[in-house]
C-alpha positions as a Markdown table, in Angstrom:
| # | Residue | x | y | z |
|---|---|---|---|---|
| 1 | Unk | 95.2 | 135.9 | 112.7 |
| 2 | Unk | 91.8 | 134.5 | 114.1 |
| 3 | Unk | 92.3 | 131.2 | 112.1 |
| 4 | Unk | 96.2 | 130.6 | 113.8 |
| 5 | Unk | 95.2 | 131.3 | 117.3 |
| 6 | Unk | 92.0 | 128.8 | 116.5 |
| 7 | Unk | 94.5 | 126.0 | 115.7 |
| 8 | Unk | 96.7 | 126.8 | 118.6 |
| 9 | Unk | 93.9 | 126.3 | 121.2 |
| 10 | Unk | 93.1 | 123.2 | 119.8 |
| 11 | Unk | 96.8 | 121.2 | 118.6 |
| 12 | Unk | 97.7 | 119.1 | 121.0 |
| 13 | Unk | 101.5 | 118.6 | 122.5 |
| 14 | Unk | 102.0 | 115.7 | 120.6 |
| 15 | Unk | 101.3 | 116.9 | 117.6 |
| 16 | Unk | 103.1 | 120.1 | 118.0 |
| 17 | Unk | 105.6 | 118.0 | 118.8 |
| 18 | Unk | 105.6 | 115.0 | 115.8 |
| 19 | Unk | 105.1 | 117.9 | 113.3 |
| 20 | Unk | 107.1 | 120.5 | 113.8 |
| 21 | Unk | 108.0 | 120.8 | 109.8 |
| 22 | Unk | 104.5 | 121.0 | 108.7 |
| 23 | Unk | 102.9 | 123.0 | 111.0 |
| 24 | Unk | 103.0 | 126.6 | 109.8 |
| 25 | Unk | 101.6 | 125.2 | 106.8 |
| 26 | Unk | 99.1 | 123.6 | 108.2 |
| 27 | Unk | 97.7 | 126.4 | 110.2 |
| 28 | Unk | 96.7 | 129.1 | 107.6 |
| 29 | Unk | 93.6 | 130.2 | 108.1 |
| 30 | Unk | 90.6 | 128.5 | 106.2 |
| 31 | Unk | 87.1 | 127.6 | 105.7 |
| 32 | Unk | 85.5 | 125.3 | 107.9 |
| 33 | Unk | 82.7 | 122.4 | 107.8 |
| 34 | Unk | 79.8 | 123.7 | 109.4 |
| 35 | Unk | 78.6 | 120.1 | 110.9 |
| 36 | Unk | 79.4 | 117.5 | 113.4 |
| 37 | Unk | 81.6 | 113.9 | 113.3 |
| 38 | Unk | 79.2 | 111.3 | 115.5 |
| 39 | Unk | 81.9 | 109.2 | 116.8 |
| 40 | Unk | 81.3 | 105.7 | 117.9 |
| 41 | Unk | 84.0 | 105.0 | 121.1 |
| 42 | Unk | 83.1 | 100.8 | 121.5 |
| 43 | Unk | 84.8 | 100.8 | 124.7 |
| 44 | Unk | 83.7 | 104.4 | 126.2 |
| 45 | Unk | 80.1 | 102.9 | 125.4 |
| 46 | Unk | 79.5 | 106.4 | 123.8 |
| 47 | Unk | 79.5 | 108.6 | 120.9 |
| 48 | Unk | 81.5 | 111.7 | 120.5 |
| 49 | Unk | 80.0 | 114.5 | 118.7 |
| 50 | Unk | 82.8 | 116.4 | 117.3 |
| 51 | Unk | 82.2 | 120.0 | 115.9 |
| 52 | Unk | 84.1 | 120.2 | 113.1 |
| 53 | Unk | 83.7 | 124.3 | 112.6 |
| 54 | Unk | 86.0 | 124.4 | 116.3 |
| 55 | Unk | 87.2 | 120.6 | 116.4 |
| 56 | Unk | 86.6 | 120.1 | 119.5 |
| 57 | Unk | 84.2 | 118.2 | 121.2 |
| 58 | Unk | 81.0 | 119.5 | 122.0 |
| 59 | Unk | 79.2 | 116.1 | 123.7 |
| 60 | Unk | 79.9 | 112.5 | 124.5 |
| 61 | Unk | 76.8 | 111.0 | 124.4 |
| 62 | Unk | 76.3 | 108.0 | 126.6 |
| 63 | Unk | 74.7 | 104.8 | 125.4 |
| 64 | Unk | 72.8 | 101.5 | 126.7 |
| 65 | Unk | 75.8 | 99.1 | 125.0 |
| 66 | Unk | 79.3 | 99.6 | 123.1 |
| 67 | Unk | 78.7 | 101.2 | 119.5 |
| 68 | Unk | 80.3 | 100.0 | 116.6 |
| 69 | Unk | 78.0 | 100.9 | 113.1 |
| 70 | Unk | 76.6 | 104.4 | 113.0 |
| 71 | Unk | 74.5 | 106.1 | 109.7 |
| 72 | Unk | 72.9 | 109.7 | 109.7 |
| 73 | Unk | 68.9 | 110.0 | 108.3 |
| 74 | Unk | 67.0 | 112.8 | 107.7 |
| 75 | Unk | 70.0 | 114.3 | 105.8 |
| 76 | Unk | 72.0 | 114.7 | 109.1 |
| 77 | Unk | 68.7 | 115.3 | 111.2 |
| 78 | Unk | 68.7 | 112.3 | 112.9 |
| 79 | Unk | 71.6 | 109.5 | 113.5 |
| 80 | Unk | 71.4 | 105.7 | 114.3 |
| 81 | Unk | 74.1 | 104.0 | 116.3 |
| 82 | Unk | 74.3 | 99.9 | 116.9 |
| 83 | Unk | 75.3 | 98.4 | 119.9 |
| 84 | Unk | 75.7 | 94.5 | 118.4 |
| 85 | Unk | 76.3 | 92.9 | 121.9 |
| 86 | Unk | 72.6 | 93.8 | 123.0 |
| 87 | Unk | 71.3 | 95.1 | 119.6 |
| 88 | Unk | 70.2 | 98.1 | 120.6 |
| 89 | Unk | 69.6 | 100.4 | 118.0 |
| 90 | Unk | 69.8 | 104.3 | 119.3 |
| 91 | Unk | 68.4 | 107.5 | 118.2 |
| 92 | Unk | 70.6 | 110.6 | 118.1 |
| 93 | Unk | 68.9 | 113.8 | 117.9 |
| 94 | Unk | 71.7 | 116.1 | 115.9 |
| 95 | Unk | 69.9 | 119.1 | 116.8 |
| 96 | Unk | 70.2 | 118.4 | 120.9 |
| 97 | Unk | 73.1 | 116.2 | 120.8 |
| 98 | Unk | 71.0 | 113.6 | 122.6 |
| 99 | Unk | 69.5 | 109.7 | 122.3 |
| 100 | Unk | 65.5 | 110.4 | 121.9 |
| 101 | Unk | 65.0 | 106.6 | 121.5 |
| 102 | Unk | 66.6 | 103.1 | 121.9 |
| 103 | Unk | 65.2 | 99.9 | 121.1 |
| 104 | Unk | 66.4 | 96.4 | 120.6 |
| 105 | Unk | 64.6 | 93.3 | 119.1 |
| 106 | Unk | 67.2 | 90.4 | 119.2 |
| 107 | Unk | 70.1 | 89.5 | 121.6 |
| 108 | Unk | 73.0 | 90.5 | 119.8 |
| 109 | Unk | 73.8 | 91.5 | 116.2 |
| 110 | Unk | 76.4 | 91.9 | 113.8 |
| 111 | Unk | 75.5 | 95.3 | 111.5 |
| 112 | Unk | 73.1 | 97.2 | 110.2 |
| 113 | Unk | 72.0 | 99.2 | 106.8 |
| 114 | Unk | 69.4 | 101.9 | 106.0 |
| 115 | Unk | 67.0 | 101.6 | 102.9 |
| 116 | Unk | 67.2 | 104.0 | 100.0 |
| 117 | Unk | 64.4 | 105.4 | 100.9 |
| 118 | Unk | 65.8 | 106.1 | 104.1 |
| 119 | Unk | 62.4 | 104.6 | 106.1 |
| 120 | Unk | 63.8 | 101.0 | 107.1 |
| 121 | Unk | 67.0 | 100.5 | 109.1 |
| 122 | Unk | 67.9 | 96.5 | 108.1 |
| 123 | Unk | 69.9 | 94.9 | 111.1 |
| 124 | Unk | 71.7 | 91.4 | 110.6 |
| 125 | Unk | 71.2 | 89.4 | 114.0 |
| 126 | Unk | 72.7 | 86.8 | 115.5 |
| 127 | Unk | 70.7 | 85.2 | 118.1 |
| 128 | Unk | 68.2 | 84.6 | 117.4 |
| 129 | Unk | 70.3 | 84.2 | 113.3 |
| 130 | Unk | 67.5 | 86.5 | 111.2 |
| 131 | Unk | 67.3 | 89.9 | 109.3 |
| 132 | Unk | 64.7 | 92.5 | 110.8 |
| 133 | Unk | 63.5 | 95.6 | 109.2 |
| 134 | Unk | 63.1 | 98.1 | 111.5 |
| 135 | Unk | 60.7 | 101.6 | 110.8 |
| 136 | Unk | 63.4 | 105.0 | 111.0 |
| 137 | Unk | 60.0 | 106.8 | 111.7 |
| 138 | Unk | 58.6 | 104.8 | 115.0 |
| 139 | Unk | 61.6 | 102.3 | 115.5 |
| 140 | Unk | 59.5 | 99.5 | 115.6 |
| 141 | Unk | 59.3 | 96.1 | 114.1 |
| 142 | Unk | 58.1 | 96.2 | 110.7 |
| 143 | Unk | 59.5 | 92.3 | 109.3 |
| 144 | Unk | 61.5 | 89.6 | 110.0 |
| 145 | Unk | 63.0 | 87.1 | 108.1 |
| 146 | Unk | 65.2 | 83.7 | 109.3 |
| 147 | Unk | 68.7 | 83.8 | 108.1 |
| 148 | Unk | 70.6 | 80.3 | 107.7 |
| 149 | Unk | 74.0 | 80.7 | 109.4 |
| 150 | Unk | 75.4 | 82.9 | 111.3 |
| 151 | Unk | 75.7 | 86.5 | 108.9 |
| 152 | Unk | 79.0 | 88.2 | 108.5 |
| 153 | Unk | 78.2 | 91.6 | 106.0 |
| 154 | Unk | 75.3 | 93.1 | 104.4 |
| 155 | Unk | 74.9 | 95.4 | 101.4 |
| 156 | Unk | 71.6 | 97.1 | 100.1 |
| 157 | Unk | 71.6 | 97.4 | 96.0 |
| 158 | Unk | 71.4 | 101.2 | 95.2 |
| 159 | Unk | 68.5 | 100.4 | 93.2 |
| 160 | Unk | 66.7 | 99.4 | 97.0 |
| 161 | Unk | 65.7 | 96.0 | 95.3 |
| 162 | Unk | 67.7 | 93.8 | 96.5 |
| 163 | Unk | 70.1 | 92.9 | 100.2 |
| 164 | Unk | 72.5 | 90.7 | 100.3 |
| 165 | Unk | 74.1 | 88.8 | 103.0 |
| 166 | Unk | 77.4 | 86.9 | 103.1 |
| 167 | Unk | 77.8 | 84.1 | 105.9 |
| 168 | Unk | 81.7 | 84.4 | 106.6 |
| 169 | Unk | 83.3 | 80.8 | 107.4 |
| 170 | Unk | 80.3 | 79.2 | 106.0 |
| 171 | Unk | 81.3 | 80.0 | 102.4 |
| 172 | Unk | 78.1 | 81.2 | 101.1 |
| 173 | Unk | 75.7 | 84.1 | 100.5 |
| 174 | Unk | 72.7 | 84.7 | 100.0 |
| 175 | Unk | 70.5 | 87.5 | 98.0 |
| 176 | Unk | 67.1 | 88.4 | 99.6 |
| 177 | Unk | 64.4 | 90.0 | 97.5 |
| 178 | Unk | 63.1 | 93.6 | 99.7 |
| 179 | Unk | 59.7 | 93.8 | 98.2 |
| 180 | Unk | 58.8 | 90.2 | 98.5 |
| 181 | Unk | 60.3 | 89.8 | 101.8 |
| 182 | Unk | 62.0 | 86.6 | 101.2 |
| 183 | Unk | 65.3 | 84.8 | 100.2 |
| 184 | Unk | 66.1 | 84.3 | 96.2 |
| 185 | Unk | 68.3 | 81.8 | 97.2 |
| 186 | Unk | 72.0 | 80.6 | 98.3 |
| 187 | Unk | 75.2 | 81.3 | 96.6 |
| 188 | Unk | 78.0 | 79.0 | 97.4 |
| 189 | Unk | 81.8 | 80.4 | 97.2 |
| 190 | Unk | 83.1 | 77.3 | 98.3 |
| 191 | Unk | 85.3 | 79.0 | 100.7 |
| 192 | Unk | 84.7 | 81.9 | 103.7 |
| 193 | Unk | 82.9 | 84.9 | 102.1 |
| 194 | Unk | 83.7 | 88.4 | 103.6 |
| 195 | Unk | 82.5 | 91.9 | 102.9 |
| 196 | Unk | 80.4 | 92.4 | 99.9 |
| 197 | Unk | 79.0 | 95.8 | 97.7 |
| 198 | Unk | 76.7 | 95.7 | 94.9 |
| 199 | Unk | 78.2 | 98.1 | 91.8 |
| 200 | Unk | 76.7 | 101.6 | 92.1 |
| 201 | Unk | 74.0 | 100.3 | 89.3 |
| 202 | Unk | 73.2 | 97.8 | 90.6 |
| 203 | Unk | 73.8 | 95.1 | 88.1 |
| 204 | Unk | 76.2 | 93.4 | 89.7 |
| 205 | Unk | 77.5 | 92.1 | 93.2 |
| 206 | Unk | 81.2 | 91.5 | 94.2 |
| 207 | Unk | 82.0 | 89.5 | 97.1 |
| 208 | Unk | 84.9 | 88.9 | 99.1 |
| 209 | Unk | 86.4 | 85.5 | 98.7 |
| 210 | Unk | 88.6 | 85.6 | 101.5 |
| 211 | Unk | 89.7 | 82.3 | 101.7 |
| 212 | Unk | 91.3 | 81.9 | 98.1 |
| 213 | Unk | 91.5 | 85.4 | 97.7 |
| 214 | Unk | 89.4 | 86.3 | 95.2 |
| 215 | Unk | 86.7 | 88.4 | 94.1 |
| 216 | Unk | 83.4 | 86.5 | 93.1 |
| 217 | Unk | 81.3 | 88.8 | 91.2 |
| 218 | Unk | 77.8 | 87.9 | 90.5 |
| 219 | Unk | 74.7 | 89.0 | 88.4 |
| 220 | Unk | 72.5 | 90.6 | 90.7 |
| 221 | Unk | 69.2 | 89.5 | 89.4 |
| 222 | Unk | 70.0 | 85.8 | 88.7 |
| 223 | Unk | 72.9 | 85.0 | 91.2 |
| 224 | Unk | 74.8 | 83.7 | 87.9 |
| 225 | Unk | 78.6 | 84.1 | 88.6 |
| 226 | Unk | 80.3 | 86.8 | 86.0 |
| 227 | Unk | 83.8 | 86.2 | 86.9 |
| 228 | Unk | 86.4 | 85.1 | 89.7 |
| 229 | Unk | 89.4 | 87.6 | 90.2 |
| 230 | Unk | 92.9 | 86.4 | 91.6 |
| 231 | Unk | 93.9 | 89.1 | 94.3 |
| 232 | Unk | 97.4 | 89.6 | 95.5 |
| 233 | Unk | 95.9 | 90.0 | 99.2 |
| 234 | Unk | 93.1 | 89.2 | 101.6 |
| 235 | Unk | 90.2 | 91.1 | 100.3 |
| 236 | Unk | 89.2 | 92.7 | 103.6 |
| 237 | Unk | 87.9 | 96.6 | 102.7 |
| 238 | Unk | 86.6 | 97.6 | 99.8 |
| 239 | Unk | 86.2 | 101.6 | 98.7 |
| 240 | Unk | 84.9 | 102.5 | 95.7 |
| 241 | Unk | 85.6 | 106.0 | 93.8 |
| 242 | Unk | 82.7 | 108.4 | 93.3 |
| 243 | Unk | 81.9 | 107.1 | 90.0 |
| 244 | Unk | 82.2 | 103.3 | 91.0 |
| 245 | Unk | 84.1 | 102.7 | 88.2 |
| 246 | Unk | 86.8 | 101.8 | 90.1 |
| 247 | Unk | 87.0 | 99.9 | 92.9 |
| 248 | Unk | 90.2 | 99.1 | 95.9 |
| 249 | Unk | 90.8 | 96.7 | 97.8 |
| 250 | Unk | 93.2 | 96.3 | 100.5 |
| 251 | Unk | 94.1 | 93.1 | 103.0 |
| 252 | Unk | 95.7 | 90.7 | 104.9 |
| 253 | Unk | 98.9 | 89.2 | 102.3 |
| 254 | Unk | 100.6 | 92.4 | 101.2 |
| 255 | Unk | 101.6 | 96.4 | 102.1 |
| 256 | Unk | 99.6 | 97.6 | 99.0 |
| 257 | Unk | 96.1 | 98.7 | 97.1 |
| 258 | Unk | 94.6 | 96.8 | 94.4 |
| 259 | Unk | 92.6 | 98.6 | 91.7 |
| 260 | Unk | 90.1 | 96.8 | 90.1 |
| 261 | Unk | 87.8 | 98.1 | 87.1 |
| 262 | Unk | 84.9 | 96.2 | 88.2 |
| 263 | Unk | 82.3 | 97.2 | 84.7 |
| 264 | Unk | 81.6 | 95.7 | 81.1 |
| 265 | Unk | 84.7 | 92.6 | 81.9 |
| 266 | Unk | 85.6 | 93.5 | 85.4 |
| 267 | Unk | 89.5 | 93.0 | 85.8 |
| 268 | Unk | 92.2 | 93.9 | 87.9 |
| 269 | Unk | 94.1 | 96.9 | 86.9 |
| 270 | Unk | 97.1 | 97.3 | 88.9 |
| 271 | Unk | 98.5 | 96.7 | 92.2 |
| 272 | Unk | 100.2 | 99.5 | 94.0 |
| 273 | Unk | 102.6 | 99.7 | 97.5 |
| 274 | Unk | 100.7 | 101.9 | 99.7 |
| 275 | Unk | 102.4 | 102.2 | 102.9 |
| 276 | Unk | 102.5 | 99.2 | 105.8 |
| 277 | Unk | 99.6 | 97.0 | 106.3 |
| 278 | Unk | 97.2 | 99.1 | 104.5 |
| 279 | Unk | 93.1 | 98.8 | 105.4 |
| 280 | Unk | 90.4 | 100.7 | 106.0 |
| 281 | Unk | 90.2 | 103.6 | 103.0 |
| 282 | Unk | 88.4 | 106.4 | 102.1 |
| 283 | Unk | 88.3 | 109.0 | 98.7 |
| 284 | Unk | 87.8 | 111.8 | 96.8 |
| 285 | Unk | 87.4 | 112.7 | 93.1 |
| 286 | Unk | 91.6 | 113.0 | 93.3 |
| 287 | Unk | 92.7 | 111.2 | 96.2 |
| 288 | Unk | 92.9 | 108.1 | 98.4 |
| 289 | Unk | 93.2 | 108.1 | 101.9 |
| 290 | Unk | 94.7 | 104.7 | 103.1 |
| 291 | Unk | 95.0 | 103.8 | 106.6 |
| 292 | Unk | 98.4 | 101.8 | 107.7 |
| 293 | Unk | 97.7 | 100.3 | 111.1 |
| 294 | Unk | 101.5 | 99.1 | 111.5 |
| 295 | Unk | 103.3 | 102.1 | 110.7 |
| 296 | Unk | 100.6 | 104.5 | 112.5 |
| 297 | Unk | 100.1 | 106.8 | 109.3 |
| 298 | Unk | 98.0 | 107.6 | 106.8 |
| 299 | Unk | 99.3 | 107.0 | 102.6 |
| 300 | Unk | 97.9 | 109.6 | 100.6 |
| 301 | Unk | 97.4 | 108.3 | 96.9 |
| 302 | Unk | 96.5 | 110.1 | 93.8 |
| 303 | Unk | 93.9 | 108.4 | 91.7 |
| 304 | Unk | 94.6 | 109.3 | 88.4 |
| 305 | Unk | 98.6 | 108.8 | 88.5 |
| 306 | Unk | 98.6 | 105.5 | 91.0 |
| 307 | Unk | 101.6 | 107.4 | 93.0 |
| 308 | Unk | 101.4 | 107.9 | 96.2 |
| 309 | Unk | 101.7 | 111.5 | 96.7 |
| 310 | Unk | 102.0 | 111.9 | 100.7 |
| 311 | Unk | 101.7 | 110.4 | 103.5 |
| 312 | Unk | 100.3 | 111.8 | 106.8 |
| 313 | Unk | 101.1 | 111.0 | 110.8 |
| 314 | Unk | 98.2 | 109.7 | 112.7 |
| 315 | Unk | 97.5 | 107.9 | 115.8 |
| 316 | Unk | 98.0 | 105.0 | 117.0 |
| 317 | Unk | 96.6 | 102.1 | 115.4 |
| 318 | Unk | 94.4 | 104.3 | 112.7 |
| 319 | Unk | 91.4 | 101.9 | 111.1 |
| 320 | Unk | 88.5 | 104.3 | 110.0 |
| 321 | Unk | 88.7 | 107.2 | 107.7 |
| 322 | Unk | 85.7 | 109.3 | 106.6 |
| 323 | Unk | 86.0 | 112.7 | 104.0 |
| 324 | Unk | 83.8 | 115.8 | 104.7 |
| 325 | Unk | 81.3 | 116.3 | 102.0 |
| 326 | Unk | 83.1 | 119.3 | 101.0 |
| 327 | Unk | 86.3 | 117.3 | 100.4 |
| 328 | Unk | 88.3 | 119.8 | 102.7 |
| 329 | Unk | 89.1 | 117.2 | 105.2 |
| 330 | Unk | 89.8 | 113.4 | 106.3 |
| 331 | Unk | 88.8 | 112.5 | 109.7 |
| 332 | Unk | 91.0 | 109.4 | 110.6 |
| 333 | Unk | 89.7 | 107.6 | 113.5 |
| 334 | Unk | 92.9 | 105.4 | 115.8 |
| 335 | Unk | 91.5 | 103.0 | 117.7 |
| 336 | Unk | 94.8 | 102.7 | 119.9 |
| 337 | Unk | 95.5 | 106.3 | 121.1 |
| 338 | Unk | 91.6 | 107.2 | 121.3 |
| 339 | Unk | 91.3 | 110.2 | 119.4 |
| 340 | Unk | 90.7 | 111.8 | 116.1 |
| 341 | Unk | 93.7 | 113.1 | 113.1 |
| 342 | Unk | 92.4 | 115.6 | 110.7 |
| 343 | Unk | 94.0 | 116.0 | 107.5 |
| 344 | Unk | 93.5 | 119.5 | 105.5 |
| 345 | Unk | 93.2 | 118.3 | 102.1 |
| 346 | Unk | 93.7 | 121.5 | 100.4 |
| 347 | Unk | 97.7 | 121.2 | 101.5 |
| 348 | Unk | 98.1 | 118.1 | 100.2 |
| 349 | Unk | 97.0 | 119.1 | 96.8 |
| 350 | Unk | 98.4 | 122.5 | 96.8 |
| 351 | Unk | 102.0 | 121.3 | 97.8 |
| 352 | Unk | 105.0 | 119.2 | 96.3 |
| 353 | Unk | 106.2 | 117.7 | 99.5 |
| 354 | Unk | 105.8 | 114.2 | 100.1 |
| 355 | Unk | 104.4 | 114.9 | 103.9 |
| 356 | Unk | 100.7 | 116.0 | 104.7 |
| 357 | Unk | 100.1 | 118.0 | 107.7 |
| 358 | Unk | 97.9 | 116.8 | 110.1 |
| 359 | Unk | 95.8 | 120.2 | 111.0 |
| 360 | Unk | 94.8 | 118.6 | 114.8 |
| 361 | Unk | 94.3 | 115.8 | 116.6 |
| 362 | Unk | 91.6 | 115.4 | 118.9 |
| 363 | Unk | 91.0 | 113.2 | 121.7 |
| 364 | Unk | 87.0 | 111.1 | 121.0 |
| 365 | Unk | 87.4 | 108.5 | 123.4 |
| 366 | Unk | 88.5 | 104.9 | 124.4 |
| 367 | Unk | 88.7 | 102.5 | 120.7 |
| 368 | Unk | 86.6 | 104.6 | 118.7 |
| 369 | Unk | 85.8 | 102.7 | 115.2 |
| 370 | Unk | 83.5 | 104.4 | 113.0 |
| 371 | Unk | 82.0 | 107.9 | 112.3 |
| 372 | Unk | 79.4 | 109.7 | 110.1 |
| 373 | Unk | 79.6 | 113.1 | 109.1 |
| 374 | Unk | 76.6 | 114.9 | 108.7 |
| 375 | Unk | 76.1 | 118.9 | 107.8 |
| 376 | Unk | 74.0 | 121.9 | 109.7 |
């Protein structure tokens, strides 16, 4: 069995050894993603590329800085990786597995987000404190704009109109208008302001008020406030399902997810236990993958009936998860043991039992903490 032997050569002791119960099961021979995982390690100061038709890894690609945000261009041809302590933006070449270009036009950053369009890479700096646009095409300088405090989060609206920045303990955000190049104004939350997504329409922008735990949600166009949501935790991750029509939130304050239905009078729905200290999350059309950093696993939750349906071992200290476009796998990312769980998804929804296999663990590198996944 060509598929068995492939997962032998790649399973690691320890897994062999946490699960024993699940592993037959696991190992079934299956389709694979033909693609890569671009792992940013922030203490290797490198970026694994992970072949996810072997799951192995076929480079680690050395970089001028220690990665933290990563997004694919070009669908998958290209990938850029920010170092925020030099803000150095890098160029990853999928095809050679290789930087092509670097550049850096600040001292040190906090994030960054790619345009619609795909032809402006928008980094948030922090010395000097100002947003730059920045060409995918020739990486050079295409705008600047000041920013008034120190910037926390950014979002770009889906509609490419508008980006908006929150500005953490300052308590305030700020929407800036893309075409004219300039700020529509301040927001104030009146407390610290966290992450923040505009709805997949764009007509609206939620915000993380971290401070009284709430979620401020604001007309996009005008900056008018819609309506103030009382959370039962820390708002600190936000996923949204494919539709957007719902949106979870997990946090400091509480082992659980929050659903909120974020359209026409955006409410919360319901609040469900999801494992122990649940954060970073990712989905599919059936399922959410929830990441508990305190009991090293991963809660598997089915959308429609709010239950959670599985839950999954994983590494230590898991915090990122990202889901293959064909929806066969979840990559979870632990920054503590330095590598990589993948989950079968298939097994999870073909099964009763209230474990999930993980089909192999692979080592990426030292604290990696985010991926993208892009196709060949």
């Amino acid at each position: 069995m060509p598929g068995y032997n492939l997962v032998l050569d790649f399973l690691t002791r320890r897994t062999l050894l946490a699960l024993p119960a699940s592993f037959l099961a696991a190992c079934r021979p299956r389709r694979t993603f033909s693609g890569f995982a671009f792992v940013a390690n922030h203490d290797g100061r490198a970026v694994a590329a992970v072949d996810l038709g072997v799951f192995a890894v076929a480079k680690q690609i050395p970089l001028d800085g220690e990665p933290s945000a990563i997004l694919p261009a070009d669908a998958g041809a290209r990938v850029f990786v920010l170092s925020p302590g030099n803000a150095r933006i890098h160029e990853i070449v999928t095809e050679k597995l290789a930087v092509a270009r670097a550049a850096s036009f600040a001292d040190q950053a906090v994030t960054m987000r790619l345009s619609r369009d795909g032809q402006s890479l928008y980094v948030l700096c922090l010395s000097p404190r100002r947003l730059i646009s920045v060409s995918t095409a020739s990486l050079r300088l295409q705008w600047q704009l000041p920013l008034p405090a120190d910037p926390f989060d950014a979002d770009v609206s889906p509609d490419g109109r508008w980006l908006a920045v929150s500005y953490g303990s300052h308590g305030f955000l700020e929407r800036i208008d893309l075409a004219a190049r300039a700020s529509a104004g301040a927001i104030s939350l009146g407390s610290p302001a966290g992450i923040l997504r505009f709805q997949s329409d764009s007509s609206q922008l939620i915000a993380a008020n971290t401070g009284e735990r709430m979620l401020n949600i604001y007309q996009s166009a005008t900056g008018r406030l819609v309506v103030k949501l009382p959370l039962a935790v820390r708002p600190d991750h936000f996923c949204f399902n494919a539709d957007g029509g719902q949106l979870f939130v997990t946090g400091e304050g509480g082992d659980a997810v929050i659903i909120v239905y974020p359209y026409f009078t955006p409410q919360v729905g319901e609040t469900v236990l999801a494992g122990r200290a649940p954060g970073a999350m990712a989905v599919t059309p059936e399922l959410l993958f929830i990441a508990n950093s305190r009991s090293s696993d991963v809660s598997i939750l089915h959308i429609e009936s709010r239950k959670v349906v599985a839950v999954a071992p994983a590494g230590t200290d898991p915090s990122f998860i990202a889901v293959t476009p064909d929806y066969q796998y979840a990559l979870v990312l632990n920054q503590g043991s330095g590598d990589m769980g993948v989950i079968w998804i298939p097994s999870i929804t073909r099964t009763r039992a209230r474990s999930a296999a993980l089909f192999t663990l692979i080592p990426v590198g030292s604290k990696p903490v985010s991926a993208a996944i892009v196709a060949v």
